[in-house]
C-alpha angles and dihedrals in degrees: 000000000000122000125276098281131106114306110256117251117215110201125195124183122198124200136185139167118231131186100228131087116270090247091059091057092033087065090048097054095030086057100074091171091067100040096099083066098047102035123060090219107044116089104177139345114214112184134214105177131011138188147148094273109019145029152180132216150164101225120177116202124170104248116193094352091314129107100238127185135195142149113262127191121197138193114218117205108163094172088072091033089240140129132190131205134193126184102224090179102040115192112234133282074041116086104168136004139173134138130147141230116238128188119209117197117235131194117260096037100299147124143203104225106212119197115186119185119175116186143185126201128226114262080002090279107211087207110040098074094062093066091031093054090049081051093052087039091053100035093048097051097048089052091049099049085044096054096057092038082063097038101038095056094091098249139097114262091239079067110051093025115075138188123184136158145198131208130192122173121199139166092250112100121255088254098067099042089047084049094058094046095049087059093076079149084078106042099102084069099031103052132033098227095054105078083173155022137184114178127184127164104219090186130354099302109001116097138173121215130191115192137153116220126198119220120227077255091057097252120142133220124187108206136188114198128177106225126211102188117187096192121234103012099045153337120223123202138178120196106230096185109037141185128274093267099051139073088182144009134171145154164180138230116202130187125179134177093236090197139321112299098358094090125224157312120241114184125179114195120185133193119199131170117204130233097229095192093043094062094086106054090042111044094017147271111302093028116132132206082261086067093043081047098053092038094056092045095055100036091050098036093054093053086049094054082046101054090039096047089059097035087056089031089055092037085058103046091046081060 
């Protein structure tokens, strides 16, 4: 514990150049929903207020090797390519935190991508900003390599960057489709695409989950995803190991009452980003991002249907 004066207030910044024009970074940063596909840390966004030049969010990220969650508000000014942040609920030993992240326009169609955090401790912890700053180190340097990995594929990013979402509505109540989702345990028995499933709750509400999943061509995929579940309202994943076609891939299950006695709502969204050079060894020479777009839509769409269609089919028969 440090004396009575002001906290001290450790500061780090990140750079990085990136091939790629500032607009078409500016949209990756600026898009917080999709920022659990496109950034290694970050496992969901959740947001509370949104406008044109400000928002505020809960976003939960694993920070070294834990899942972490606290309310974030940000300033949007696209016209300086720059955009603020501001933790307004901090997780301990954090006691503030803000930064920025600035774009500076290159010639040659680059940018240097600047990223700017500044931290206090609480109680001014003379230990806690070593491991905070590693995580800063570690965590800055995976979303700046992620964000030119995206930009610089050649692509815009409403190419390469996809949202897409299914809805099924039953007379079973949210809480007993949401159960049946949240028993990914059981999904090797429950659901024809999964072949198999390995749960395990690692703290109250944070699960990881390793299944391997076979594709109406008889591919197989062996995923890992990290799981925040909200029971009963919704339950958030990002795939941390992914299939060929994808540099990311996350997603969120929802479930409302939509009113007494007329059953539930069931959504499955779903964020992928594309592996643009990937398209051609895995769907053939000559394929585009539009055809990556439309497989995975439908791939991963029909295996949502699928999984919702049971989880609201057995919520109805166990009434």
């Amino acid at each position: 514990m440090t004396g009575s004066g002001p906290p001290r207030v450790h500061r780090t910044e990140h750079s990085l150049i990136v091939a790629a024009p500032p607009a078409r970074l500016y949209a990756l940063i600026a898009d917080a929903a999709s920022w659990p596909a496109v950034f290694g840390p970050c496992v969901h966004v959740r947001h509370l207020a949104r406008t044109d030049r400000s928002e505020r969010f809960e976003l939960w990220a694993e920070v070294n090797g834990e899942v972490r969650q606290w309310t974030s508000r940000r300033t949007l000014a696209p016209e300086r390519f720059y955009v603020g942040f501001r933790q307004e609920r901090s997780a301990p030993p954090v006691a503030s935190m803000g930064g920025g992240w600035l774009l500076r326009p290159l010639s040659g169609r680059r940018t240097e991508v600047v990223l700017r955090h500044r931290f206090t401790t609480v109680g001014d912890d003379p230990v806690a900003p070593a491991g905070l700053l590693a995580a800063l180190d570690r965590n800055s340097g995976s979303e700046l390599a992620a964000l030119a990995r995206v930009a610089e594929s050649g692509h815009p990013v409403r190419d390469v960057v996809l949202t897409f979402s299914d809805t099924i509505e039953a007379a079973c109540p949210a809480e007993a489709a949401y159960a049946f989702v949240e028993r990914a345990d059981l999904w090797a028995e429950r659901l024809p695409h999964v072949s198999r499933s390995e749960l395990m709750e690692v703290a109250p509400g944070v699960q990881e989950l390793a299944m391997e999943t076979v594709t109406p061509d008889g591919a197989a995929h062996t995923t890992r995803s990290v799981r925040v579940c909200h029971r009963p309202e919704w339950i958030a994943y990002k795939q941390r190991v992914l299939p060929e076609l994808l540099l990311g891939h996350s997603g969120l299950w929802t479930f409302e009452d939509v009113g007494a006695g007329r059953g539930a709502r069931a959504t499955a969204r779903h964020t992928v980003v594309i592996d643009a050079a990937a398209v051609p060894s895995v769907l053939g020479e000559g394929a585009t991002p539009a055809d990556a777009r439309a497989y995975v839509r439908r791939a991963l769409g029909n295996n949502s249907r699928t999984t919702l269609s049971l989880a609201v089919g057995a919520g109805t028969a166990a009434r």
